[in-house]
C-alpha positions in Angstrom: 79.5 -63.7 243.6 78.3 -60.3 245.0 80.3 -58.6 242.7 79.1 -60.6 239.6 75.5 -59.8 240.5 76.4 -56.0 241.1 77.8 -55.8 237.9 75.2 -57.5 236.0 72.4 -54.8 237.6 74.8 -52.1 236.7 75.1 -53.2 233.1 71.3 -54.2 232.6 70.3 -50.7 234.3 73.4 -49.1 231.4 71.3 -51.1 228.6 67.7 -49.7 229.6 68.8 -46.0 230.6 70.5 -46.3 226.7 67.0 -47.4 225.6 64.9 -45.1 227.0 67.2 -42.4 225.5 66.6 -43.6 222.3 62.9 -43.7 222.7 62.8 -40.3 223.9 64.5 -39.1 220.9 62.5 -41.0 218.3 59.1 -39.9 219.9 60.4 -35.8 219.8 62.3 -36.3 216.3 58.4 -37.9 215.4 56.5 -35.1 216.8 59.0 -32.5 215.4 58.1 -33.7 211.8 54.4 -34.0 212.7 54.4 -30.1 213.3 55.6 -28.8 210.0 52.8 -27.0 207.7 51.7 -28.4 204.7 52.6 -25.8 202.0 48.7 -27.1 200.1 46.6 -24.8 201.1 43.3 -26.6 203.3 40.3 -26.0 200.9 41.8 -27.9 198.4 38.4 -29.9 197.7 37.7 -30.9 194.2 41.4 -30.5 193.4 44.3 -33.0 193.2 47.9 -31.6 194.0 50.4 -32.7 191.6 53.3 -34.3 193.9 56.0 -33.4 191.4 55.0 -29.5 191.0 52.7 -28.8 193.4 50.0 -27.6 190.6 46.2 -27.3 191.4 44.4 -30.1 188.9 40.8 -31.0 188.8 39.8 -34.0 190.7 39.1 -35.9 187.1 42.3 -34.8 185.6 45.0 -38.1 184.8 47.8 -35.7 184.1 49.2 -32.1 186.0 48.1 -30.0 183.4 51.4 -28.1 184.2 54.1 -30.9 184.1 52.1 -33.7 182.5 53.1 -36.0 184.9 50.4 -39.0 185.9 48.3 -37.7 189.1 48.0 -40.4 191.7 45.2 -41.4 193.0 
């Protein structure tokens, strides 16, 4: 029964060494993606981005004025 129990710690300590290294890669991959620059400039107040193009559009516009696609939000 020693042997049973031995293997049983080995496997269950296998399982969380496997989860922990999955964790740890999530939490770098996650802070890796968090670093990247926005290509908007900052002081973009007053203006809506256009998601498709990237074109500067007032804050009352309902369509890019450069792709005439709807403006979210």
């Amino acid at each position: 029964m020693d042997q049973n129990v031995l293997l049983a710690l080995v496997v269950v300590a296998a399982i969380g060494l496997g989860a922990a290294i999955l964790i740890l890669r999530r939490v770098n991959r996650e802070e890796a993606e968090a670093g990247r620059e926005s290509p908007f400039g900052t002081s973009t107040e007053g203006m809506k981005v256009c998601p498709h193009c990237g074109g500067q559009n007032l804050w009352s516009d309902a369509t890019c004025v450069y792709c005439q696609k709807p403006l979210k939000g």
